[in-house]
N, C-alpha and C positions, 0 to 999 in steps of 0.2 A: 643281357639279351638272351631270349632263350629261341632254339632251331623251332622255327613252324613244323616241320615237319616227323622228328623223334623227339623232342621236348629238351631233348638238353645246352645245358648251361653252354653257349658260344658265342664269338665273336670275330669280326673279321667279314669278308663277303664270302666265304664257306663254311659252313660245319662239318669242326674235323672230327663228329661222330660217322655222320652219313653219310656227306659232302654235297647235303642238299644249299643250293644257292638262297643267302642270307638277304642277298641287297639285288635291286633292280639294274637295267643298264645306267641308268642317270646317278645310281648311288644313294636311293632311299630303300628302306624297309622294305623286303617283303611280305606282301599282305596277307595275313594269317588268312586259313581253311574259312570254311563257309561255320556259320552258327551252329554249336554246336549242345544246345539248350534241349534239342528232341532227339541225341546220341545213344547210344544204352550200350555201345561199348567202350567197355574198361582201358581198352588198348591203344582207342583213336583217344579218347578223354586225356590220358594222361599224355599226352604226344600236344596236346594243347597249351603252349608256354601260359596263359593266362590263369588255367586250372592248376599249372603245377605251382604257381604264387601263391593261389588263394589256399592250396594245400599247406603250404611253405609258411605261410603266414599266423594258421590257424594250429599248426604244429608247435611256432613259436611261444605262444600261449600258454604252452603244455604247461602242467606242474605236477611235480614230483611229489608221490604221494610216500607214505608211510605202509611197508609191504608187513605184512601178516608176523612172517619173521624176524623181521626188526620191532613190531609193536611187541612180540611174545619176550622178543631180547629184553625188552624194557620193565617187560613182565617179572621176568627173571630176577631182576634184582631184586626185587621188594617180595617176588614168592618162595622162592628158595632158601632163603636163611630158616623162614616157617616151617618146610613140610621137606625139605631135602631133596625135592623130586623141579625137575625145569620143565617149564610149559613147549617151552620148542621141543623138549624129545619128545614129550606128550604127543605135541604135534606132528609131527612127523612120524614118529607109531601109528597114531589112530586115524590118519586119512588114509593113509595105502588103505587099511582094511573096511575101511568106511568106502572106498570106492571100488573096493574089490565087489562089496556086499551089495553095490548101487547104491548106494545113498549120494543123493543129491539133493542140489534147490534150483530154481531155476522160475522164467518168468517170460511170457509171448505177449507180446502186443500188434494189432494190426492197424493201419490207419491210411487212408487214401486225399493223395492231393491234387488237387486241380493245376497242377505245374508238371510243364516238361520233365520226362525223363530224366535225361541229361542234367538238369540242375540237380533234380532231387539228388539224382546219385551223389555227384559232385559234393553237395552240402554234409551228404550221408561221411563221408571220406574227410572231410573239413572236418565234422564234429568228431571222428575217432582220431584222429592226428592232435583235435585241442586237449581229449581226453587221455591222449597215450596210451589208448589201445593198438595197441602195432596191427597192422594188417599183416595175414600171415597166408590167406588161399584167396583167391577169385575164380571162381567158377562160371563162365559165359556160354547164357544161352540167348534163344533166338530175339525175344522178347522182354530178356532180363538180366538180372545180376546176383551173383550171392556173395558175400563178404564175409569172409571168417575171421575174427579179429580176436585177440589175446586181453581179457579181463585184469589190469594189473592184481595183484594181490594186497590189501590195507590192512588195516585193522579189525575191519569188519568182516572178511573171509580171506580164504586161500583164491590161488589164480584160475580163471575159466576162459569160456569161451561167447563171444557175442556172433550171433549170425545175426545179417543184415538180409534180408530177398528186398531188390526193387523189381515190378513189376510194368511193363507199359501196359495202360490200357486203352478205351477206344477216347474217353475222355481225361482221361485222369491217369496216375500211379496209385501203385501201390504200394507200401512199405510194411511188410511183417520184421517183425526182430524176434529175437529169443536170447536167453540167456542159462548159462548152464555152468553150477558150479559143482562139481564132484566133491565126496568126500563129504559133507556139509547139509546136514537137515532145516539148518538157517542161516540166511547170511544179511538179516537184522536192515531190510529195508534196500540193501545194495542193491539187488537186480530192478526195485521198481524204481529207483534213484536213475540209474543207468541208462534204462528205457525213455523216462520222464526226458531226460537231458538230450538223448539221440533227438525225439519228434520234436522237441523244446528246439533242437540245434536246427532241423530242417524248414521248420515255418520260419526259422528267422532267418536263418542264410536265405532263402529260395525267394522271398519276397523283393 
């Protein structure tokens, strides 16, 4: 059972996070907060035992990908005996200076849906928890959200950053993404893959 009221894991008839009361006088359930589907903050959202499941759930999912540095390790075996030289030092040399110089890749997509706020967000948060982009900043404004999240690093590039904006509007949301890899003049489909998946993940959670 998770506390209605700070989201965390409890049991008993108080939560010994906050010591908000868990059970009624008769000894059932307290009934969770009001709907919270047209929410747009981050902080009431996650204090929602139902959203922090559906997080919890969609986290479970995850899978563990093959990071840049382990695919070069693998590299290494089969290129170094040839030319004497390891693609990881490689690597590791030539992004510092690849991002000193700016070099980047990176990719924006914007799209608007006809669903609450609060889901969009929520499903936004589902699909980076299935993907294992760790959420690392939230920025809360009056009308919206920003989510800064960690691009693991594959084989296909080194690691970056995903921003998320949801927007409320008068009928709709809005969701802009960006993606941004340093170091990296191409990263071979990754950022439109990334993108494709996030609005992929939010029509079908939100439905």
């Amino acid at each position: 059972m998770y506390c209605h009221q700070c989201g965390a894991e409890a049991c008993g008839n108080y939560c010994s996070h906050c010591g908000a009361q868990l059970t009624t006088a008769d000894g059932t359930l307290e009934p969770a907060p009001q709907d919270w589907a047209e929410e747009i903050r981050y902080d009431v959202l996650l204090r929602q035992p139902d959203v922090r499941e559906l997080i919890a759930h969609h986290a479970s999912q995850s899978r563990k990908h093959m990071s840049a540095d382990d695919f070069l390790g693998l590299c290494d075996k089969a290129f170094v005996p040839l030319v004497g030289v390891s693609l990881s030092t490689i690597g590791a040399i030539a992004q510092p200076i690849y991002t000193a110089l700016g070099i980047r890749t990176g990719k924006t997509q914007r799209e608007s849906f006809s669903i609450p706020t609060g889901k969009v967000l929520v499903a936004a948060l589902c699909s980076l928890a299935r993907h294992g982009q760790s959420l690392n900043d939230v920025e809360q404004g009056q009308d919206g959200c920003l989510l800064r999240a960690d691009i693991p690093s594959d084989m296909w590039s080194f690691a970056g950053e995903l921003l998320v904006t949801i927007q409320r509007q008068e009928q709709s949301s809005s969701v802009e993404a960006a993606t941004a890899i340093k170091g990296q003049l191409c990263d071979w489909g990754k950022s439109k893959r990334i993108l494709t998946e996030l609005f992929d993940d939010i029509r079908g959670l939100t439905v």
